[in-house]
C-alpha positions in Angstrom: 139.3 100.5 113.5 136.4 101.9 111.9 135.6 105.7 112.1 132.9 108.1 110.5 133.8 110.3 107.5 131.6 113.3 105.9 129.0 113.1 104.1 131.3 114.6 101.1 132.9 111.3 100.6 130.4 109.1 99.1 129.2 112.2 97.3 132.6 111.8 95.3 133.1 108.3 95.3 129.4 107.9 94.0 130.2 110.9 91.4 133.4 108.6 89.9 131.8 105.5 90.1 129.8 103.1 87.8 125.5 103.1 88.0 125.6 99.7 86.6 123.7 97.4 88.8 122.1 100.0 90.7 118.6 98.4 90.1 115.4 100.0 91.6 117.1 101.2 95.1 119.6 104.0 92.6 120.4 105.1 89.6 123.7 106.9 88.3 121.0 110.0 87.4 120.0 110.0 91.3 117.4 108.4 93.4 113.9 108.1 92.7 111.9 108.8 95.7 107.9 109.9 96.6 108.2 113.0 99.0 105.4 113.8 101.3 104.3 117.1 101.4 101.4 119.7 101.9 100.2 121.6 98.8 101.1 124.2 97.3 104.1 122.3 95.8 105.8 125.6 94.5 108.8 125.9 96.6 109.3 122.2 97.0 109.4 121.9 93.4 112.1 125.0 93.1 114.1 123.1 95.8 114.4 119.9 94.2 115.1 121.6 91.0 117.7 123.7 93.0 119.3 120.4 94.2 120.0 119.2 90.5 116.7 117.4 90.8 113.7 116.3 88.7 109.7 116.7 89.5 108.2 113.7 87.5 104.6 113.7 88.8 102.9 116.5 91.1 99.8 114.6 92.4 96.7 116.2 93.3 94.4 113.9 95.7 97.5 113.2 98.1 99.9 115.4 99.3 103.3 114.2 97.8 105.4 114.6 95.0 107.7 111.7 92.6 110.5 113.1 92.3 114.7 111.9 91.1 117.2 113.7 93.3 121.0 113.3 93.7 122.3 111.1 96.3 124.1 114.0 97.7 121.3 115.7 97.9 118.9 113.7 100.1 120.6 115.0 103.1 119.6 118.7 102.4 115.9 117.8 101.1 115.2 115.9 104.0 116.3 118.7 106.5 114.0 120.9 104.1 110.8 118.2 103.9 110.8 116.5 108.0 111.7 112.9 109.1 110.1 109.8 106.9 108.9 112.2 104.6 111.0 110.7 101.5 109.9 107.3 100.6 111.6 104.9 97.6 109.8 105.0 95.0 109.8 101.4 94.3 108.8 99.4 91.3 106.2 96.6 91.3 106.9 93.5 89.5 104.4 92.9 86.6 102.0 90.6 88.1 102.1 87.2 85.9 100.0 83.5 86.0 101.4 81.7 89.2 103.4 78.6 88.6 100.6 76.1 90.5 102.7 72.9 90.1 105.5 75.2 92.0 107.8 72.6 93.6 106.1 69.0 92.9 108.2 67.1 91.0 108.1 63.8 88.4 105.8 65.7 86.2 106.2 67.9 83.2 103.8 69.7 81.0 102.7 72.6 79.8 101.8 75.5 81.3 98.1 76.9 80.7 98.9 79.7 78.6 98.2 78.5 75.4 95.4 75.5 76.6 93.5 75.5 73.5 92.2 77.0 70.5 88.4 77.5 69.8 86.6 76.4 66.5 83.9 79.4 66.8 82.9 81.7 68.8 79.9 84.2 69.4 79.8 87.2 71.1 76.6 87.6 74.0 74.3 90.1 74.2 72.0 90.7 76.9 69.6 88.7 76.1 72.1 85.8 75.6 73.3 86.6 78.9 69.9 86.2 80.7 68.8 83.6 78.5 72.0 81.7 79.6 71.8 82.2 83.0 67.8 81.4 82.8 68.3 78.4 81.2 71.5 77.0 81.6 72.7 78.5 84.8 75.7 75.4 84.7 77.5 77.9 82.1 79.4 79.9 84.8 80.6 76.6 86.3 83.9 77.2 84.7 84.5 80.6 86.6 81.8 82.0 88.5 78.3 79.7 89.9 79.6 79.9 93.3 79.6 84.0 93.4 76.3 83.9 92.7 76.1 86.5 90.3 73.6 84.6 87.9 70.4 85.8 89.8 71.2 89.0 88.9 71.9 88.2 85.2 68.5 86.7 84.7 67.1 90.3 85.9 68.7 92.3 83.0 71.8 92.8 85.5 74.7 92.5 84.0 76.6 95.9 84.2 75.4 97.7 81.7 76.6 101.2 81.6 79.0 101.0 84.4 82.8 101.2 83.8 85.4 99.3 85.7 88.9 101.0 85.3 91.5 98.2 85.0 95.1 99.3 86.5 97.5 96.9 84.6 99.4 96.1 81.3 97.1 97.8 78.7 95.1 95.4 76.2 96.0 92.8 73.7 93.4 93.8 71.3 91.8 91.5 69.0 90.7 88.7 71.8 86.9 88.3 71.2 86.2 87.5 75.0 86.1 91.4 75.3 86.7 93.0 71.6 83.6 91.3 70.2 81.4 94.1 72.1 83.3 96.8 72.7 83.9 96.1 76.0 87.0 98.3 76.2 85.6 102.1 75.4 88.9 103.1 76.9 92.9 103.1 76.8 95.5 105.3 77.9 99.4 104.5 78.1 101.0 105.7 81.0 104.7 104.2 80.1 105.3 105.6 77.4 106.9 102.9 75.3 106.5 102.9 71.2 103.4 100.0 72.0 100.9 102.2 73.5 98.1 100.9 75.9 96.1 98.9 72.9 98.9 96.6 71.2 99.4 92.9 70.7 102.6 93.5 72.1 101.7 94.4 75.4 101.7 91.8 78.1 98.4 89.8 78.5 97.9 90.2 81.8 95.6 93.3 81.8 93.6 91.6 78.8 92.7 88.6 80.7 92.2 90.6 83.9 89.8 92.6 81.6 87.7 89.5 80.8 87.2 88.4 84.4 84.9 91.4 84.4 83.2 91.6 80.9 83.7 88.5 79.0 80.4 87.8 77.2 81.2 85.6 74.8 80.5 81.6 74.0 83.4 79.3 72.4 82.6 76.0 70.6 84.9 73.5 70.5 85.6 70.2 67.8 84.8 66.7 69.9 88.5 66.4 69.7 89.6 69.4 71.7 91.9 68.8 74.6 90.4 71.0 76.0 86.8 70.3 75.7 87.3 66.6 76.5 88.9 67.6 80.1 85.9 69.8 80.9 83.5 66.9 79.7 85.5 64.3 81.9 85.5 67.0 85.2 82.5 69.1 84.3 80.1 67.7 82.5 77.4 70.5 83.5 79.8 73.3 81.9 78.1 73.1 78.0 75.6 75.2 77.2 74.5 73.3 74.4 73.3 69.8 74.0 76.3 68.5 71.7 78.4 69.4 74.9 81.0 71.3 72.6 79.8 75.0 73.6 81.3 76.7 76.4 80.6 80.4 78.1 83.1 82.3 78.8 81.4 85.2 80.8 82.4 87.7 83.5 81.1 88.3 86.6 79.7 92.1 85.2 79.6 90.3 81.2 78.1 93.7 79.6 79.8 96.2 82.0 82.8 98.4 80.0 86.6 98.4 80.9 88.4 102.0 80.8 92.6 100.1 80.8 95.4 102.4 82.5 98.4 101.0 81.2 101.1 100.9 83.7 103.3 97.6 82.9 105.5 97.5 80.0 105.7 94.3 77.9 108.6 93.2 80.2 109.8 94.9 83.4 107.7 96.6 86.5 106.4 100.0 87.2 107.1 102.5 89.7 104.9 103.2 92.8 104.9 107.1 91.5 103.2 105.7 87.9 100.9 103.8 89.2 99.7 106.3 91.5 99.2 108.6 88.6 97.1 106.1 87.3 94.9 105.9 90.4 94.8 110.0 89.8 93.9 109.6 86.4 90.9 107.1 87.0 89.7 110.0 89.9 90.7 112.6 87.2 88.3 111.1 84.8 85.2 110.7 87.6 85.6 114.0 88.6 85.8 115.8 84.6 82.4 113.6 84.1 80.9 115.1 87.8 81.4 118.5 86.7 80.2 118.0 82.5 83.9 118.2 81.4 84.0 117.0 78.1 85.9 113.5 78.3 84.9 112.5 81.6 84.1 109.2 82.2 81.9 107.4 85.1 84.3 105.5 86.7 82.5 103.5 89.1 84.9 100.7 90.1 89.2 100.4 90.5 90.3 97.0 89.3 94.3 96.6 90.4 95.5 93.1 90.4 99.0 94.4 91.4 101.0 95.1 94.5 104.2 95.1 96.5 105.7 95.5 99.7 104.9 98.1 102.5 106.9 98.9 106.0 103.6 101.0 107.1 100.7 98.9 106.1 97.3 100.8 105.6 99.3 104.2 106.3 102.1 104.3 103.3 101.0 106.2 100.2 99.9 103.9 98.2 97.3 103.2 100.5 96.4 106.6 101.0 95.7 106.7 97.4 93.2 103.7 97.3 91.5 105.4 100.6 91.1 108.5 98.1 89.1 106.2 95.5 86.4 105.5 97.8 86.2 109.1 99.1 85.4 110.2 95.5 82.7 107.3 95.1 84.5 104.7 93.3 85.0 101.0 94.7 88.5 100.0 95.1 89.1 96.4 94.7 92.4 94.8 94.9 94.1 91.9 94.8 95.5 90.3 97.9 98.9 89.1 96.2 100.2 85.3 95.5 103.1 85.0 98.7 101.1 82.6 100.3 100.6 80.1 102.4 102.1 81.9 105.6 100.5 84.7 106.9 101.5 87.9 107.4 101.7 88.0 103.8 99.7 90.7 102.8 101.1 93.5 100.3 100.4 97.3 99.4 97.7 98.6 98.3 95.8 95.4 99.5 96.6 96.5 102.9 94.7 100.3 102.0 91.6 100.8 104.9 89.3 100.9 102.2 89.8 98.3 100.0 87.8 95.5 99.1 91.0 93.0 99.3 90.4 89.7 97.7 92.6 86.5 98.1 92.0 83.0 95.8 90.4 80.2 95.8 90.7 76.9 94.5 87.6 75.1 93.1 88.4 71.2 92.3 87.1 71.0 88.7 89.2 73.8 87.6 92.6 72.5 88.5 91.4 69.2 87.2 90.8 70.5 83.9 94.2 72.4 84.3 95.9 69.1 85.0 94.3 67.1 82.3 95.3 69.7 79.9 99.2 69.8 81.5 99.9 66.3 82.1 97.2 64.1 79.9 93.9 63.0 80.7 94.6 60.0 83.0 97.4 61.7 85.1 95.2 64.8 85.2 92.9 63.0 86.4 94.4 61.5 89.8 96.5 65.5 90.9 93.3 66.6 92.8 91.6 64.1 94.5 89.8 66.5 97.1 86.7 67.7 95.8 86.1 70.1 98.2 87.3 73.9 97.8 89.8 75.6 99.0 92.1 78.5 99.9 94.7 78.7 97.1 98.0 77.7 98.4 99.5 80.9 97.0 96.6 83.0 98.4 98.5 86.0 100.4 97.1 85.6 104.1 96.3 88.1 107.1 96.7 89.3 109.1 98.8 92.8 108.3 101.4 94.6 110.8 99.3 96.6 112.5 96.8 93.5 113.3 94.0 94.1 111.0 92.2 90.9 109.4 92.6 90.8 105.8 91.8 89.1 103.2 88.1 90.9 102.8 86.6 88.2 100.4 88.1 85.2 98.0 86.8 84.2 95.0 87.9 81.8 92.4 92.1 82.7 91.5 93.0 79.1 90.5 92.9 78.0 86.6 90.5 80.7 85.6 89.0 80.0 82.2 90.2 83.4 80.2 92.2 84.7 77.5 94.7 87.2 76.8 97.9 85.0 77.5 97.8 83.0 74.9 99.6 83.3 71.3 96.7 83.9 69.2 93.8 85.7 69.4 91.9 82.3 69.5 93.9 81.0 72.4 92.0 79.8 75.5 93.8 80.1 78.7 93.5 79.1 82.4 95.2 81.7 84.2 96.2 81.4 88.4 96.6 84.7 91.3 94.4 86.9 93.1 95.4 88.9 89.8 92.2 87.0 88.8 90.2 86.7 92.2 90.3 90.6 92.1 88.6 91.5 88.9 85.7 88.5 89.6 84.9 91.0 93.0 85.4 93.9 91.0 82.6 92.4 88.6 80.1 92.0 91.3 80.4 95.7 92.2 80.0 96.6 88.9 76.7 94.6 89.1 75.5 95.8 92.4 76.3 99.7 91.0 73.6 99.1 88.2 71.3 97.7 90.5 71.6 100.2 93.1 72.4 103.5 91.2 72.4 105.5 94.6 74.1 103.5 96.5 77.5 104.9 97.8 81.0 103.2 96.8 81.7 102.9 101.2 78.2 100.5 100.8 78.8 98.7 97.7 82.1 97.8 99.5 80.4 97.1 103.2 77.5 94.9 101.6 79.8 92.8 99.6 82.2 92.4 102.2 79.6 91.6 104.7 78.3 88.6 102.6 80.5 86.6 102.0 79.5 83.0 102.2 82.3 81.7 104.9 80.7 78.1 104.3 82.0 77.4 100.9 85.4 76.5 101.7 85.9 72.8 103.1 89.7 73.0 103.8 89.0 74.6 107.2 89.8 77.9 106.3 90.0 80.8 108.8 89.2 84.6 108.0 92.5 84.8 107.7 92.7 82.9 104.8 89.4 83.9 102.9 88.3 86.8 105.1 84.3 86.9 105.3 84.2 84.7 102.8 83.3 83.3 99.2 81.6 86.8 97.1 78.1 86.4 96.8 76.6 88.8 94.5 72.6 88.0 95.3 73.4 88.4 98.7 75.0 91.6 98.6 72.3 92.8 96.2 69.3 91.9 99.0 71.6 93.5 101.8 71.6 96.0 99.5 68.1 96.4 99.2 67.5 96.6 103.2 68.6 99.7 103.3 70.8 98.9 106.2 73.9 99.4 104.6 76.4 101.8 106.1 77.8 104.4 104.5 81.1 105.1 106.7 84.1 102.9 106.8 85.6 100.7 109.4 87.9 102.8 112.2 91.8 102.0 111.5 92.1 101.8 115.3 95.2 101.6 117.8 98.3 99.7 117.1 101.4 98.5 118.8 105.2 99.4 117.8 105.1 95.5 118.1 103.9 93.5 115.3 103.5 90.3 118.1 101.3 92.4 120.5 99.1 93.5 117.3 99.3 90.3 116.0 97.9 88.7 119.5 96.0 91.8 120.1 93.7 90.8 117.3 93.6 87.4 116.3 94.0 83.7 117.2 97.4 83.9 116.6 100.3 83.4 119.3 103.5 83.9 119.0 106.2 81.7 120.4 109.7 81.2 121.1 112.4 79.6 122.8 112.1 75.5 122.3 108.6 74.7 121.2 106.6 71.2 120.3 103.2 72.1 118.1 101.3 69.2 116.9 99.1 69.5 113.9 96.2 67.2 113.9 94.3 65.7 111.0 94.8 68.8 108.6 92.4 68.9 106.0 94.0 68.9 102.2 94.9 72.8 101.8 94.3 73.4 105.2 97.2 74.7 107.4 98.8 75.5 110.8 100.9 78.8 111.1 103.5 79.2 113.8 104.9 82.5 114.5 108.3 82.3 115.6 110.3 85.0 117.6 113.7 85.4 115.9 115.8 87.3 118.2 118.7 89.4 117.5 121.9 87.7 116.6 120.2 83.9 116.3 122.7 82.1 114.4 120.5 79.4 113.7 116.8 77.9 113.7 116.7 74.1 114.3 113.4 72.6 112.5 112.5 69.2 112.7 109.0 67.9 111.2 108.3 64.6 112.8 105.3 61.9 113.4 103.8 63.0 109.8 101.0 60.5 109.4 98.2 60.6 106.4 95.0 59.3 107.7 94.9 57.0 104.5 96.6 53.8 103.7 99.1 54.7 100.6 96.2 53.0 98.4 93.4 55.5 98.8 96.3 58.3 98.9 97.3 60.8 95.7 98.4 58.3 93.4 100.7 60.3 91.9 102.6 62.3 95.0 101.4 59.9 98.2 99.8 62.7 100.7 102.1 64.4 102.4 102.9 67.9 104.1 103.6 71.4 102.3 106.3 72.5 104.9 107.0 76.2 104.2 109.3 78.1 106.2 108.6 82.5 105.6 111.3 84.7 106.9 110.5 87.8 109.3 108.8 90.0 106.4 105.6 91.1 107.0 104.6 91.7 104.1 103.8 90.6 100.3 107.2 89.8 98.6 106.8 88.5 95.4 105.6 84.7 95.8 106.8 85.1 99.4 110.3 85.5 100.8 110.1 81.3 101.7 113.4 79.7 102.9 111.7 76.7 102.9 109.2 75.6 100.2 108.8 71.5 100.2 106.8 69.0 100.2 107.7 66.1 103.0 106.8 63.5 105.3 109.2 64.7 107.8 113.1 65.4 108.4 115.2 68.3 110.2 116.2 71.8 108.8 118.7 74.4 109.7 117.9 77.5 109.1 121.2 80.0 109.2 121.4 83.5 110.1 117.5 84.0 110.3 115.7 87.4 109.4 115.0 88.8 113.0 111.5 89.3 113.7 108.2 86.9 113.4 109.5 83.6 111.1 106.2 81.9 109.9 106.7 78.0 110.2 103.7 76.6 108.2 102.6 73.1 108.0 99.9 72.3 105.2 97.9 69.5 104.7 99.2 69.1 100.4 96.4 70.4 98.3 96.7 67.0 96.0 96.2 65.3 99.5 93.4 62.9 99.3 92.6 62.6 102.6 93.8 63.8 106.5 97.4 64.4 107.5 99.1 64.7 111.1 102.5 65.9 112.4 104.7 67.5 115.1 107.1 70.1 114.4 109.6 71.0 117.1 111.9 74.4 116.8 114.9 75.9 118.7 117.2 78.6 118.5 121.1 78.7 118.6 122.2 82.5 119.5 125.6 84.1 119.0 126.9 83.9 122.9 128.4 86.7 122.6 126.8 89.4 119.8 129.7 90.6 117.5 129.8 93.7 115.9 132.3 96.3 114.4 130.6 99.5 115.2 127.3 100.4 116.4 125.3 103.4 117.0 122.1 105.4 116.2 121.2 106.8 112.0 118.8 109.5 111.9 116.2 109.1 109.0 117.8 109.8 105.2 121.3 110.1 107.5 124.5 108.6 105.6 127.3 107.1 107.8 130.8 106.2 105.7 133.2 103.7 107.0 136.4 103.0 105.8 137.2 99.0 105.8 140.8 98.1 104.8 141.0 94.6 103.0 144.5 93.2 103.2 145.6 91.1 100.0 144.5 87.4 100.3 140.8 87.1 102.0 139.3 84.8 100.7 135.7 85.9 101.8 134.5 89.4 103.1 131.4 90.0 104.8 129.7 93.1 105.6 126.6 92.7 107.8 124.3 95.6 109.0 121.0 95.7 111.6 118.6 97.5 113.2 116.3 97.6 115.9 113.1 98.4 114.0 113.2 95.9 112.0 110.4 93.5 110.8 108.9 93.0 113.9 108.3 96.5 113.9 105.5 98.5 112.4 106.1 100.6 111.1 110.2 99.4 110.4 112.8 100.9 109.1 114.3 100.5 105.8 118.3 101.1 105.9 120.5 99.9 103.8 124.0 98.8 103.4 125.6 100.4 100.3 129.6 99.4 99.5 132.2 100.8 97.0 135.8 99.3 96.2 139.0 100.5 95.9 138.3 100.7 92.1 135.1 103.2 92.9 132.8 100.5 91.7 129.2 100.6 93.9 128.0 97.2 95.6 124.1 97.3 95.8 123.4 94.2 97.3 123.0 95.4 100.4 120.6 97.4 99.5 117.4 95.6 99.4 114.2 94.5 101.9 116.4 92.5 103.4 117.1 92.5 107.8 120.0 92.4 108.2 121.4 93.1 105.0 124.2 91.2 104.3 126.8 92.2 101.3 129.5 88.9 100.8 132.2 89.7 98.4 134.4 86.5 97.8 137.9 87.7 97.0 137.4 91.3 97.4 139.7 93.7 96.1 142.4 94.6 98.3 142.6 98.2 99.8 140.3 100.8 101.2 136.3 99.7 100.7 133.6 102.3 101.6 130.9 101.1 103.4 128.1 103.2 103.6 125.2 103.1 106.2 121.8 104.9 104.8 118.9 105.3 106.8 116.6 105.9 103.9 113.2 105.5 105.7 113.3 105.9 109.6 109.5 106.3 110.5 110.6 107.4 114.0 113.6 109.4 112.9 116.6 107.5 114.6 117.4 103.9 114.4 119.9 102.1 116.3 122.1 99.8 114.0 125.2 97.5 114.3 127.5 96.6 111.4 129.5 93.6 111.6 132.4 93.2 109.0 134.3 90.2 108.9 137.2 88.7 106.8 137.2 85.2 106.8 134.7 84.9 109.3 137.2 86.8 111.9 135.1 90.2 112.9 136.6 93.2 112.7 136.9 95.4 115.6 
């Protein structure tokens, strides 16, 4: 029998016991956390400090605090600071290329990092720039005709004098796409590492990010060049010169200047609380220039190709923060993330009111010139038959929790033509994610803030948003895949010019407790349960068909069987490499960006049956997609059932108030083979906001278990063999946005549940 014990326990078990492992949730110094709470910070600051704490950042446009507290103190500061006021502050993975031949197999190659190397190159002025997209408009084929940016370029438009601050690993100097003009007039290091924010150690990420904005320079390649013989063959209108060896590589804004906040370190993430310095520092530096303070700079635009995971989408701090850019006049744009294809995949700050939020697309020449350069010019050639464009298949997809639409916009994200990954500073690169969707957008409104000096950031946002061309896509995408559609700079620019723009923001609006009622509430979307049949009919290639699934409580299993799959083409017209067939991807109840997504199911098929075992409760996503690399139409039926525990097991249950501990004493006999310790709750995924509790364990030996401490619902801790004796198992309700929960915990020993 299981019975509570103080809060004193775990405060001396945690005090003899080992850090190691602890990861992002914990640390043996204490937890950091972001605390919520009104200005003037004074006596918040003494308490924390009083508590054995330490203030790491006091923020000034939000109300809140970063802070690293005791574990044995979160009990007292959260009596002090109110219910949900304490948040993790949790790190964000640094953002890298996506893996676009994820899960296809029979083929190996390299990846695009290191694509080529360029004979020569020269840097573009602006009257190259104009001259370039005067004369030989094809130049931008590579990255970015269809945004429609080049108009504006043959005006003298190219984003002179405006500066785009770029969130993200600092810069990889010495890449002439951007250090052959001084694009970067900026750089400050918020890690704090020996490399600094300017070092060819840092991670490329921000460097190429930087030259999706302000690239401005032209590479010529020999006649035998990989990779200028794969652009002939699947571009020939890509040369700017008549020897077809010369090829632009220019931003969307090419003469536009980058201010880099370095957040990343060369390997590793960053915490929420850093980056949202950054965010301050970027407002910092817009507000010193507004009042003459000597180092100010203009910021006009908020590049973050970054992101994580939210339980409170649009309302969690990070969000807030965004929402501040815009209220000091500077455009936030931000990349959707890459956990696509599912919706309901949409991460944090993407998921901010007033962001432009930008997902991917796929244009067909790129990702032949990517697969010509991976796998050799003939078997390059046949990966992509469809010509058309599409919705990446990584593209994070709408809508959020709380119902609202996203993506905003989508612009290229799929083989980019950049640098900044490679080796050597001559290294040309075709990079992959909204990472470099994001900056294409952010480009635009760098161009569109030149040509409209007065305009606010609210209408540089509403005018791009509103035009985007929802006819450039020909995979059947919804606007929950690409939002309003493809960016088009020219015909935000005439919007623009109307006059008509508005300068106020969209209304959050009302939301349910529910995530299936706002879900319904707000789009096409239904959500099913029980025994379903959906049939899929002649999906396009890239084009998909989502079906929410209810989970409920205690399902043991979900039975999937995909059946009647049936390409429109006989196998000689199909992919000649893969056959067409169906990406069959299977999301668990998160609602919300998870690295590539949480998928229990990521395959490509013509059919067969799946179990899926003790499912996240909450909306599963079962998504059939017509295969990119599909040449033609595909069909199928999917059928799905639940198997439910008859009878719901558990070893104790009861209610945990918000930042509450509960201890429990489990006694492991000598010889189990297998203990399992499972905890849930009632808010959980398919609640917005839900909860995030977690399930922490320590051993006889005083050695902490974190792996039940994660995003996880339920989360389950297995230990094979466990140590015999007394185990602590500790319940923490470390964000209750209501502030109580009910949970159950189920332990079992060799699958016999405790009671």
């Amino acid at each position: 029998m299981l019975r509570r014990k103080l809060l004193w326990v775990i405060v001396l078990s945690l005090g003899a016991a080992s850090g190691a492992g602890v990861g992002a949730q914990s640390g043996s110094s204490g937890e950091k956390v972001i605390i919520r709470a009104a200005k003037p910070y004074g006596a918040l600051v003494s308490r924390v400090q009083a508590l054995g704490g330490t203030v790491t950042y006091q923020y000034k446009y939000i109300d809140a605090i970063a802070a690293v507290v005791p574990g044995n103190a979160m009990g007292s500061l959260k009596g002090y600071v109110g219910t949900a006021a304490i948040t993790k502050d949790e790190e964000i993975a640094l953002p890298r290329s996506v893996d676009t031949h994820r899960g296809k197999g029979g083929l190996s190659g390299a990846d695009g990092k290191n694509v080529d190397v360029a004979a020569e190159y020269k840097a573009m002025t602006a009257s190259d720039v104009a001259a370039q997209a005067t004369a030989s408009p094809n130049g931008y084929l590579l990255n970015g005709v269809i945004a429609n940016v080049m108009p504006l370029h043959t005006l003298g438009i190219a984003g002179q004098g405006i500066v785009v601050a770029v969130i993200d690993s600092g810069i990889r100097p010495g890449f002439p796409h951007i250090s052959s003009d001084g694009s970067v007039i900026g750089c400050e290091d918020l890690v704090g590492d020996a490399l600094g924010c300017s070092n060819f150690g840092n991670d490329g990420h921000g460097t190429f990010v930087a030259g999706m904005i302000s690239a401005n320079v032209a590479f010529t390649f020999s006649t035998a060049s990989v990779f200028r013989n794969a652009v002939l063959a699947e571009c020939p209108s890509c040369f700017s010169n008549a020897a077809n060896t010369t090829i632009p590589m220019l931003g969307t804004a090419p003469l536009s200047s980058i201010y880099a906040l370095r957040v990343f370190p060369a390997t590793g993430g960053a915490p929420n609380s850093r980056i949202l310095a950054a965010v301050e520092r970027a407002i910092e530096l817009r507000e010193m220039f507004n009042n003459g303070t000597p180092g100010g700079v203009k910021v006009g635009v908020v590049n973050m190709s970054l992101g994580g995971s939210t339980t409170f989408a649009g309302r969690d701090l990070f969000d807030t923060m965004v929402d501040q850019l815009i209220a000091h006049d500077i455009v936030p744009v931000i990349a959707a993330g890459n956990a696509g294809p599912s919706s309901l995949t949409m991460g944090s700050p993407a998921s901010a009111f007033s962001a432009i939020t930008v997902g991917a697309a796929s244009l067909p020449h790129n990702e032949r010139i990517l697969r010509r350069n991976q796998f050799g010019q003939i078997v390059g050639s046949l990966y992509r038959p469809f010509l058309g464009a599409q919705t990446s298949f990584f593209s994070s997809r709408g809508p959020n929790a709380d119902g609202r639409p996203d993506p905003d916009v989508i612009a290229n994200g799929f083989a980019c033509y950049g640098q900044g990954l490679g080796a050597t500073t001559g290294s040309i690169s075709l990079g992959s994610g909204t990472s470099f969707a994001s900056p294409s957008v952010a480009g635009v409104a760098a161009l569109l803030r030149q040509a409209f000096p007065t305009a606010t950031a609210r209408q540089i946002r509403n005018a791009i948003i509103a035009t985007g061309n929802p006819n450039v896509l020909s995979d059947g995408s919804t606007y929950l895949d690409q939002g309003h559609g493809y960016v088009d700079g020219l015909a935000a620019a005439n919007l623009l010019a109307t006059g008509t723009v508005p300068d106020t923001l969209p209304a959050p609006g009302n939301y349910s407790a529910d995530v299936k009622v706002n879900v319904e509430q707000n789009t096409f979307l239904n959500v099913r349960n029980g025994f379903i049949n959906e049939h899929a009919s002649n999906l396009l290639p890239g084009q998909r068909n989502d079906v929410l699934y209810r989970v409920q409580p205690n399902t043991r299993q979900v039975l999937i069987v995909l059946h009647g799959v049936t390409p429109s083409l006989p196998p000689a017209q199909q992919n000649q490499l893969f056959g067409d067939d169906i990406l069959l991807t299977v999301h668990t109840a998160k609602t919300s960006s998870i690295g590539e997504g949480d998928y229990r199911v990521f395959a490509f098929t013509l059919g067969g049956a799946l179990v899926i075992n003790d499912p996240e409760p909450g909306l599963m996503r079962i998504t059939i997609n017509g295969d990119w690399t599909n040449a033609g139409t595909i069909s199928a039926d999917l059928s799905v059932q639940s198997l439910t525990e008859p009878i719901p097991q558990f070893t104790t249950q009861g209610k945990l108030d918000d930042q509450e501990f509960l201890v429990f004493p489990v006694q492991i006999p000598a010889g189990v083979a297998q203990a399992e310790f499972r905890l849930s709750w009632l808010e959980d995924w398919g609640s917005y906001p839900s909860s995030d509790i977690d399930l922490i364990l320590i051993n006889p030996a005083n050695a902490l278990n974190f792996s039940g401490a994660t995003e996880n619902s339920p989360e389950v801790a297995a230990i094979a063999n466990p140590l015999p004796g007394t185990w602590l198992a500790i319940v923490n309700g470390f964000q209750i946005h209501a502030g109580s929960d009910k949970y159950e915990l189920r332990v079992s020993l060799d699958g016999k549940v405790l009671k």
